[in-house]
N, C-alpha and C positions, 0 to 999 in steps of 0.2 A: 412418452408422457411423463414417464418418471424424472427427467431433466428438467419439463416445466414446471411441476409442482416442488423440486429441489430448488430452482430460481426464484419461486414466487418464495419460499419461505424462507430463504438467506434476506430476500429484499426483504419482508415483513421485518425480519430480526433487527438490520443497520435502519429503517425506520425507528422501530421500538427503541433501539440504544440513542438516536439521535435526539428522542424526547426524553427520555431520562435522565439525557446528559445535559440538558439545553439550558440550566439553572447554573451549572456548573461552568458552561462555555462563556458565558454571558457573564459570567464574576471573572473569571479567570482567562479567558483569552479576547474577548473584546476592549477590557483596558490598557492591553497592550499598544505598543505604536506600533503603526504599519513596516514590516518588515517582509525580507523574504521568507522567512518561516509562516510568520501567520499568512502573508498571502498563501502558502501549500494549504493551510489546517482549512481555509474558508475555500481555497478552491476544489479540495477533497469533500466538504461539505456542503457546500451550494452551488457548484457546476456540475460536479464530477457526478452527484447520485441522482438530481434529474434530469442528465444526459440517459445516465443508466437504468433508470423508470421509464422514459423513452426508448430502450431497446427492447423490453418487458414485451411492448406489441409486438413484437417478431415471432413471441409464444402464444401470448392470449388474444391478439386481435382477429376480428372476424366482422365481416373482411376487410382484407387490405389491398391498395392497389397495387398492382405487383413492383411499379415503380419505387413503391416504398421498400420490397422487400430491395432490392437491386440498391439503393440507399443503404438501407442497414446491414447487407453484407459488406458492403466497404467502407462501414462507420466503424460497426461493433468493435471488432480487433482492434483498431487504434484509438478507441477509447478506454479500452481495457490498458491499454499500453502505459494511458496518461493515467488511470488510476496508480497502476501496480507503482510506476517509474515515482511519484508523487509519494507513496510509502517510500518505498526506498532513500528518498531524497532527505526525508527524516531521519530514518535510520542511520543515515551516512550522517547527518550533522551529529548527530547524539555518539555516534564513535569519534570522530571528530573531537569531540567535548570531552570524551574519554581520555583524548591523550592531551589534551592542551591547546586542541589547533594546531600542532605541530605542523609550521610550513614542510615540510618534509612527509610526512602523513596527511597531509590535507592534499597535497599533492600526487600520491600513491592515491588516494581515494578517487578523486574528480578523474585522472587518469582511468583507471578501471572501472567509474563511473560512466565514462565516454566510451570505452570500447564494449560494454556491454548495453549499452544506449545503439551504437552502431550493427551490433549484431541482432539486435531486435530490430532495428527498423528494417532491415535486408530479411529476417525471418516475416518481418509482418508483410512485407512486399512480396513476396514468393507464396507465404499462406493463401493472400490474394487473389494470388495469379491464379492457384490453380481450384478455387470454391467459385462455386457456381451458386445464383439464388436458384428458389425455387415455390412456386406454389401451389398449394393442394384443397384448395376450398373443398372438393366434394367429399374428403377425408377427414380433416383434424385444422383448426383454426391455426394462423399465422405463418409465417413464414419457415421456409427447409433450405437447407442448403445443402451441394453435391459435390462432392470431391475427389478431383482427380484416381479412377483407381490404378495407380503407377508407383512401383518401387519409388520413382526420385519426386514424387507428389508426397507420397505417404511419409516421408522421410519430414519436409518441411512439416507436415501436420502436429508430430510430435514433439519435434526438435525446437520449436517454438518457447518450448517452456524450462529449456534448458539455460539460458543466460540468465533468468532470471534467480535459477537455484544456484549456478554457481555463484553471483554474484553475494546474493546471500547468506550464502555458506559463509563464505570469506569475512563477512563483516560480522557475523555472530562469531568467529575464531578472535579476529581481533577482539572483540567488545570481551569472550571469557580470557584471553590473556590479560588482558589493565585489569578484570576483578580478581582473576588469581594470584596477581601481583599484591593485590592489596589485602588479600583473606587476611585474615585475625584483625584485622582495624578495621572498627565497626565507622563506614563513614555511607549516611544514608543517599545522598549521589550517585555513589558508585555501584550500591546495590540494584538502586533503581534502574539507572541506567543500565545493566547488567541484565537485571530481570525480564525486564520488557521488551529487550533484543532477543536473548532466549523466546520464554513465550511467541513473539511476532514471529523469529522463525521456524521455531516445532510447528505452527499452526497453517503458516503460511508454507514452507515444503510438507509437511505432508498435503494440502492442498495440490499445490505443485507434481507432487509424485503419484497422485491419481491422476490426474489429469493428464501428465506424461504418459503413462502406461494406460491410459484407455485410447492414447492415438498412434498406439504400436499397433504394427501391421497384422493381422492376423486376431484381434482379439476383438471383441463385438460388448465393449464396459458402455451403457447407456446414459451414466451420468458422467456431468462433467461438472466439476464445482466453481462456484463464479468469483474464481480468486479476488476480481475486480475489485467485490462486493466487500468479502474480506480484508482486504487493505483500507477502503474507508473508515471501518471501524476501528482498525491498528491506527488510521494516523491521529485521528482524535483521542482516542487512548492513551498513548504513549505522550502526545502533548498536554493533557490534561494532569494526567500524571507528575509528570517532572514539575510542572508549574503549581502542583500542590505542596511541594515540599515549600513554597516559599511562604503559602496560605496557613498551613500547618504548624509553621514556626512562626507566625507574624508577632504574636503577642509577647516574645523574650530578646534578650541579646544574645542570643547564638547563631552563630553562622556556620551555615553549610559552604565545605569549598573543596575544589576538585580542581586545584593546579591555579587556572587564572579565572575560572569558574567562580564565583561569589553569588550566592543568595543573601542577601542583607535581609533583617528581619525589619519588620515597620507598618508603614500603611501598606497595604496586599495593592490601591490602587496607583501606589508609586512605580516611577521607572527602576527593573532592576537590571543590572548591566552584567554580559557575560563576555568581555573583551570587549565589548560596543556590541553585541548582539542582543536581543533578549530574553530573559530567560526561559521562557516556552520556546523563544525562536533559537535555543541551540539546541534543540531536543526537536 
């Protein structure tokens, strides 16, 4: 029970941040043009979390039919997949933006974008194979699932959460090499940009590294935390963020620039251009 009332309360929380923020969304990322950045920030925030408030019944529903549970064992994990992958995807543009776009770097990245895209869907396929649903009405409301108990089951179970840390790692490395690069030149971009990548992954692995070490074989950790859950709040965050710097300066002539990066300062609901991208949508 202590995993469902840690679920219900991460969801209350990306609720609560998603009405605080919703003044803020609505100045700043709705007069943007449709890009592929803002389609992540809107499908992180109106797909992605009431998919995820539909998985919710797998804890709190009472009853359910078991056909639903047998549904939500082969939903959950690859919705979790499309939230975390959706963070990330951000993250990768915002390093990205770090260096320039360097075709050379943008290429390193999508690269090990795709091979750690690859070893998640082969982990989510395997996790699959070997969970079973399960239901217990005359005990505890909603759905249970049963898992394989086998050295080469057990093994998929944790190991699941491993491309995503490494993946991570690597681009919070890159993102503190371009601001170490830049230390003593106060250029508010790079900070930013800098900050939010830190933050996103202190938060997001240690996340990660309980949840790896509670599906090591031998140890009985009864929470799992709903990184999912986590990542929607990182991606509106960190988009919200960088596209404040251009709100924040609108009223002077100063520009913020970071290589071919331009924030122009002006009307907040003008187009601002980041090599043709836009400026929430490099972040």
């Amino acid at each position: 029970m202590i995993n469902v009332y840690f679920r219900l309360a991460v969801a209350t929380l990306v609720l609560y941040d998603h009405m605080i923020t919703l003044d803020l969304e609505v100045e700043r990322i709705w007069t943007l043009k449709w890009a592929f950045p803002k389609c992540l920030f809107m499908a992180s925030r109106y797909v992605v979390i009431p998919l995820l408030l539909v998985t919710l019944m797998d804890d709190v529903g009472y009853p359910l039919l078991f056909s639903y549970c047998i549904f939500d064992d082969r939903f959950h994990k690859p919705l979790s997949v499309v939230s975390l992958i959706i963070a990330e995807l951000v993250l990768l543009l915002r390093v990205s933006a770090l260096y320039g776009h360097s075709k050379i770097m943008l290429s390193f990245l999508v690269g090990l974008f795709t091979c750690q895209f690859a070893a998640v869907v082969l982990e989510t396929v395997m996790f699959m194979k070997f969970s079973t649903p399960l239901i217990a009405y005359e005990f505890l409301p909603g759905c249970w699932g049963s898992f394989k108990n086998t050295p080469s089951a057990l093994r998929w179970r944790y190991s699941w959460w491993i491309p995503f840390m490494c993946f991570d790692g690597i681009l919070l490395t890159l993102a503190l090499v371009k601001a170490f690069a830049f230390r003593g030149i106060f250029n508010p971009t790079i900070r930013l940009l800098a900050r939010d990548s830190v933050l996103y992954f202190v938060l997001m692995f240690a996340c990660l590294v309980v949840n790896l070490v509670a599906g090591l074989p031998g140890l009985n950790i009864p929470v799992v935390i709903p990184a999912e859950w986590i990542a929607c709040i990182a991606v509106s965050r960190m988009m919200m963020n960088i596209r404040s710097l251009v709100f924040d300066n609108s009223g002077g002539s100063q520009r913020v620039e970071l290589s071919t990066l331009v924030f122009q300062d002006g009307n907040p609901a003008r187009d601002r251009r980041f090599s043709g991208v836009d400026t929430a949508g490099c972040v």
